[in-house]
C-alpha positions as CSV (number, residue, x, y, z in Angstrom):
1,X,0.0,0.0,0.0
2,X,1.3,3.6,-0.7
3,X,0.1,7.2,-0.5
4,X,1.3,10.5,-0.8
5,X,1.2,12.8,2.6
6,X,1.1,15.9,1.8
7,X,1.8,19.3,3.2
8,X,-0.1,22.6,4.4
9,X,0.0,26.3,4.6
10,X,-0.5,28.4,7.1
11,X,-3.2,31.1,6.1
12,X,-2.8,33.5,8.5
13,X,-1.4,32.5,11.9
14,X,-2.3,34.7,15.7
15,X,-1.2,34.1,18.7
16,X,-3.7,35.0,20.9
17,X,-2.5,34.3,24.6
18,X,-0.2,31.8,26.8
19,X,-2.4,29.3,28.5
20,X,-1.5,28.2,32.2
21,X,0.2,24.9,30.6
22,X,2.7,26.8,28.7
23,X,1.0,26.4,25.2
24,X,-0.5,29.2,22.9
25,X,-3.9,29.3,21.9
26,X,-3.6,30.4,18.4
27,X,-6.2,31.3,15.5
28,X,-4.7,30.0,12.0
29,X,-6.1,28.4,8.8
30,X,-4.9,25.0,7.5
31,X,-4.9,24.8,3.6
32,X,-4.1,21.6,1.9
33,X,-0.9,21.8,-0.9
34,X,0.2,19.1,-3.3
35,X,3.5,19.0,-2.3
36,X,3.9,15.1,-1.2
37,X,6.4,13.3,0.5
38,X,5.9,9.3,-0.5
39,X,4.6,6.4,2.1
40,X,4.8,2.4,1.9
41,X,3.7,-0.1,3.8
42,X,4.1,-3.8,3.1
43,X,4.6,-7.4,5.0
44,X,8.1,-7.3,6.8
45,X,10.5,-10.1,5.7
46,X,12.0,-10.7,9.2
47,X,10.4,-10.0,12.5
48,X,10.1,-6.3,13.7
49,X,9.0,-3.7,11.9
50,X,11.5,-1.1,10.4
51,X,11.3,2.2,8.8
52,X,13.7,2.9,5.6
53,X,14.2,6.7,4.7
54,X,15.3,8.2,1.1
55,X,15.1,11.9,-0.5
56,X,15.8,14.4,2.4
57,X,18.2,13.1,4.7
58,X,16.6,13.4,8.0
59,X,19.2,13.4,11.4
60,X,18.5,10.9,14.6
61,X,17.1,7.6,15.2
62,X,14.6,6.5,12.5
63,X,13.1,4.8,15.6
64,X,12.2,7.8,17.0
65,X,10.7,9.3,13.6
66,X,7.2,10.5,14.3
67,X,5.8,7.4,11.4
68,X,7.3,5.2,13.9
69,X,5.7,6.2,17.1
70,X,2.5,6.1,15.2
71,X,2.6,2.5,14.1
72,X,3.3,2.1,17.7
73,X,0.3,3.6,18.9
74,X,-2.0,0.8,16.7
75,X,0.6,-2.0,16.9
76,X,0.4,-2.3,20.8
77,X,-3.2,-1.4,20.8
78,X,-4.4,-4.1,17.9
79,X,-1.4,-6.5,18.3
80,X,-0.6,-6.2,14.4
81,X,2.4,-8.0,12.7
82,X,5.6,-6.4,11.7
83,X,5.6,-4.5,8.4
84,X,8.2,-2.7,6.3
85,X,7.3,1.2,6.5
86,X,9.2,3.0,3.5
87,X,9.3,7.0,3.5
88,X,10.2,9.0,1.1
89,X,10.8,12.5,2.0
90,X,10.3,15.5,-0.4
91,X,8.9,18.0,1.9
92,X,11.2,20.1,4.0
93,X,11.2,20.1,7.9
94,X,11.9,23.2,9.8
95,X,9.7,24.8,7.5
96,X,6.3,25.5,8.9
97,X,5.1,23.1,6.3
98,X,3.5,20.2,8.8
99,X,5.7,17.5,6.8
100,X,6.2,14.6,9.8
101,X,2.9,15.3,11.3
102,X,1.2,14.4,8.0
103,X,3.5,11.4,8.0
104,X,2.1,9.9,10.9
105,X,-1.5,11.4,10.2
106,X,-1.5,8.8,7.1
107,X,0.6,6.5,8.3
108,X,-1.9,6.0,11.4
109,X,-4.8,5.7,8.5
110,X,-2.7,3.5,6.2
111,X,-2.6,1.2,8.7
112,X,-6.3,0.8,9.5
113,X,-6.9,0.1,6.2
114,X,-4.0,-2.3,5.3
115,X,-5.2,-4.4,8.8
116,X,-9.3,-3.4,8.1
117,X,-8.7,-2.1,11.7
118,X,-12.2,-1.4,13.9
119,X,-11.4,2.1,14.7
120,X,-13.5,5.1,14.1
121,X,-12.4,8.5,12.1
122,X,-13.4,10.1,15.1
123,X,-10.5,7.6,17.2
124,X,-8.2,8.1,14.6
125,X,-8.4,11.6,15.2
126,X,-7.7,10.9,18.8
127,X,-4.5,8.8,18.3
128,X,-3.4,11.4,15.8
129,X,-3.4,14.1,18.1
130,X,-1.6,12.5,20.6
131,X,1.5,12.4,18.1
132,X,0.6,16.5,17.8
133,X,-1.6,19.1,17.8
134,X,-1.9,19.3,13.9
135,X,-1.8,15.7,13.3
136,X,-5.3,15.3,13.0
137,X,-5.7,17.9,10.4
138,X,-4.0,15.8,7.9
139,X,-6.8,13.1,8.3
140,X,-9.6,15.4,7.0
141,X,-6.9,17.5,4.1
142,X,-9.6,20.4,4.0
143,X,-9.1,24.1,4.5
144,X,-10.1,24.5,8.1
145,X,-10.0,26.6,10.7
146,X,-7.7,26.1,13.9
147,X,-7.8,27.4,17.0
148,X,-6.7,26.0,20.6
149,X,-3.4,24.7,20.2
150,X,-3.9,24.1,16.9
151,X,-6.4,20.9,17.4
152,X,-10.0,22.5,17.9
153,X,-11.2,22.6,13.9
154,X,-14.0,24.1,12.1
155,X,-14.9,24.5,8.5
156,X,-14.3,27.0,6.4
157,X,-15.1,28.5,3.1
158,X,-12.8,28.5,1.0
159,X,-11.1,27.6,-2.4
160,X,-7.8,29.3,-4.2
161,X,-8.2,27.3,-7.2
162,X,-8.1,30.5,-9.7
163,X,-4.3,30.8,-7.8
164,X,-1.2,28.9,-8.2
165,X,1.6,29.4,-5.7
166,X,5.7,29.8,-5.0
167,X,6.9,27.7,-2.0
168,X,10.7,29.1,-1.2
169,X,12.2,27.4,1.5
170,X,15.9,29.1,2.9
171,X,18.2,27.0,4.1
172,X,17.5,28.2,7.1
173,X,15.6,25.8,10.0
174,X,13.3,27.5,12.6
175,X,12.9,25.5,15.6
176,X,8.6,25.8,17.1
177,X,10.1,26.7,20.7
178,X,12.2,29.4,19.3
179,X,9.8,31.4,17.5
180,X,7.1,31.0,20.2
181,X,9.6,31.9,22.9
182,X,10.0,35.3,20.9
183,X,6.3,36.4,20.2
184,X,3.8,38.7,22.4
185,X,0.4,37.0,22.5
186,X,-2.6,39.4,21.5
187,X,-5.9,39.3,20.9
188,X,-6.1,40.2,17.2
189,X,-8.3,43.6,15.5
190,X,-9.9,41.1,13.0
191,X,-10.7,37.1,13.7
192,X,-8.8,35.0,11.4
193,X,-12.1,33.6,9.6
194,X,-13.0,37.4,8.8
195,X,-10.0,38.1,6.9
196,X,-10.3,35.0,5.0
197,X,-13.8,35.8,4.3
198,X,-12.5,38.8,2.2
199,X,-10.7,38.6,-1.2
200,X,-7.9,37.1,-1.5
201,X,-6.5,41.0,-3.0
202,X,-7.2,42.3,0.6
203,X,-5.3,39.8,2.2
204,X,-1.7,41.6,2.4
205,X,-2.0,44.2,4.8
206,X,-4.4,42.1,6.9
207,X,-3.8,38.3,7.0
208,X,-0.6,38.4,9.4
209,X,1.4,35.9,10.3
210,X,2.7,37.1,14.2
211,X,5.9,34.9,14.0
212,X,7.3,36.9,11.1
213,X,8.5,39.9,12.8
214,X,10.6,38.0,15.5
215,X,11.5,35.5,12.6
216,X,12.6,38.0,9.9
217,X,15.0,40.0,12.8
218,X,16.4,36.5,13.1
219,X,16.6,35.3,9.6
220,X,16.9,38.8,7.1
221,X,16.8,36.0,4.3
222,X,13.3,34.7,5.4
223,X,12.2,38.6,5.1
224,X,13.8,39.3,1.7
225,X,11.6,35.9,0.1
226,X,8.7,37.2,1.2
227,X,9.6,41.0,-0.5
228,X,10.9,38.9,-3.3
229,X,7.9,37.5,-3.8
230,X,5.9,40.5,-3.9
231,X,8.0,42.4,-6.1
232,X,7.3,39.2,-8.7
233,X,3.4,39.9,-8.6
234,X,2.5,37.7,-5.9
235,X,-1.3,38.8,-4.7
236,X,-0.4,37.6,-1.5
237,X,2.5,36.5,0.7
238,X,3.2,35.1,3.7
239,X,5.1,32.6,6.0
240,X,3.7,29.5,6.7
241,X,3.2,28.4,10.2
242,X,6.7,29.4,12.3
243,X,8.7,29.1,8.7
244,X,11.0,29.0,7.8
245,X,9.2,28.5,4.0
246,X,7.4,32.1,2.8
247,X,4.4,31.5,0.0
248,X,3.4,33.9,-2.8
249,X,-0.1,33.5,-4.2
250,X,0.0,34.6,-8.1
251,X,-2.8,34.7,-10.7
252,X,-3.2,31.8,-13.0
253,X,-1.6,33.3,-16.2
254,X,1.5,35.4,-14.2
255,X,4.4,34.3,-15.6
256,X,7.1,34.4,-12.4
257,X,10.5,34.2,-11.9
258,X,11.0,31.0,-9.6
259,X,15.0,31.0,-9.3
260,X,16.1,31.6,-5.9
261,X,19.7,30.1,-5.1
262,X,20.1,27.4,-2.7
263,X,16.8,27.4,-1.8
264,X,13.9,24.6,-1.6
265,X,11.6,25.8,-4.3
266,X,8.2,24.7,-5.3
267,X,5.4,25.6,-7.7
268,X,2.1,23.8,-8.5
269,X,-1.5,24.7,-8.4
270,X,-3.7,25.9,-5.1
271,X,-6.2,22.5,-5.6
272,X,-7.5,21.0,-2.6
């Protein structure tokens, strides 16, 4: 069995305040891209189940790789047999994109399907959040909106399909404690859903992203993507989740200059 995980953007991302456990509560939209890493699952020749990595290298134990700990989860809870998990990794980590929590996400559903497992979407959803708070996101791969942590989701409106988009991703990595350890929570002038309620031509001065001023004093080559972008024709621009990737929405039929050395770079179509 294999699928495609794939990643998300951030459409606009609040922080809103520091709960008494230490997290944020945070107002953001998830939107579905076609950028895919590439997942496998099939009947292990010897007798534990092992995890083989290609495309980007990724550092530490594969054991401890976020596909791992959710075949875990279901192997202990159903008793399954081994299997031979096979990742191939095209999306980039440290980029705000969600790449290893959509791993697990379809891993976790892979895995009920391949073993026909009695467990509910709404149990799934469970086990994926326990891997993290945006796990469970990748089992529905609709725009929604997110607020809580990142794990309370309700629908929302909304389609880009008459955009395509520029992914740039510096070599840069921005690690989640960081950038929250260097943002002031705030109750925003406009909800998140009311921005995305107007066009997309609107967006700019109003869909913010409250990691990018801390993030772009960090990382000047974060900031200059995202002017970069602009200056090409982009409707809209923005960094995704804590980056350190930065978007540009373009109409259909703009031509635009994609070259950006030693970056990540990736084009394609805003489809859901």
């Amino acid at each position: 069995m294999i699928r495609f995980p794939n990643a998300k953007i951030n459409l606009g991302l609040r922080i809103v305040s520091r709960r008494p456990d230490g997290y944020h509560n945070i107002e953001t939209v998830f939107y579905p891209i076609q950028l895919q890493d590439a997942l496998e699952i099939i009947p292990a020749e010897g007798g534990d189940t092992e995890l083989s990595l290609s495309g980007i290298a990724i550092d530490g134990d594969s054991r401890d790789n976020l596909v791992m700990k959710a075949w875990r989860r279901l192997s202990s809870r159903f008793s399954l047999p081994p299997v031979s998990i096979f990742l191939h990794k095209v999306i980039p980590f440290g980029a705000g994109l969600g790449g290893g929590s959509a791993d697990a996400a379809f891993l976790l559903s892979m895995v009920r399907d391949y073993f026909q497992l009695p467990i509910s979407d709404e149990d799934l959803a469970v086990e994926a959040a326990a891997l993290g708070a945006d796990c469970p996101f990748f089992l529905y791969n609709k725009p929604l909106l997110a607020k809580g942590i990142g794990d309370e989701f309700s629908p929302v409106e909304l389609s880009l399909k008459s955009y395509k988009m520029v992914l740039v991703k510096p070599p840069v990595a921005v690690p989640t404690a960081v950038a929250y350890s260097m943002v002031k929570p705030a109750e925003p002038d406009e909800a998140v859903c009311d921005t995305i309620a107007r066009p997309v031509t609107e967006w700019r001065d109003r869909l913010v992203n409250d990691f990018e001023p801390s993030v772009f004093a960090r990382f000047p080559q974060v900031a200059a993507i995202k002017a970069s972008l602009y200056e090409r024709g982009a409707v809209y621009a923005s960094m995704s989740g804590s980056g350190s990737s930065v978007f540009g929405l373009f109409d259909r039929d703009t031509e635009v200059e994609t070259t950006y050395p030693d970056c990540f770079v990736w084009t394609g179509d805003c489809t859901v």
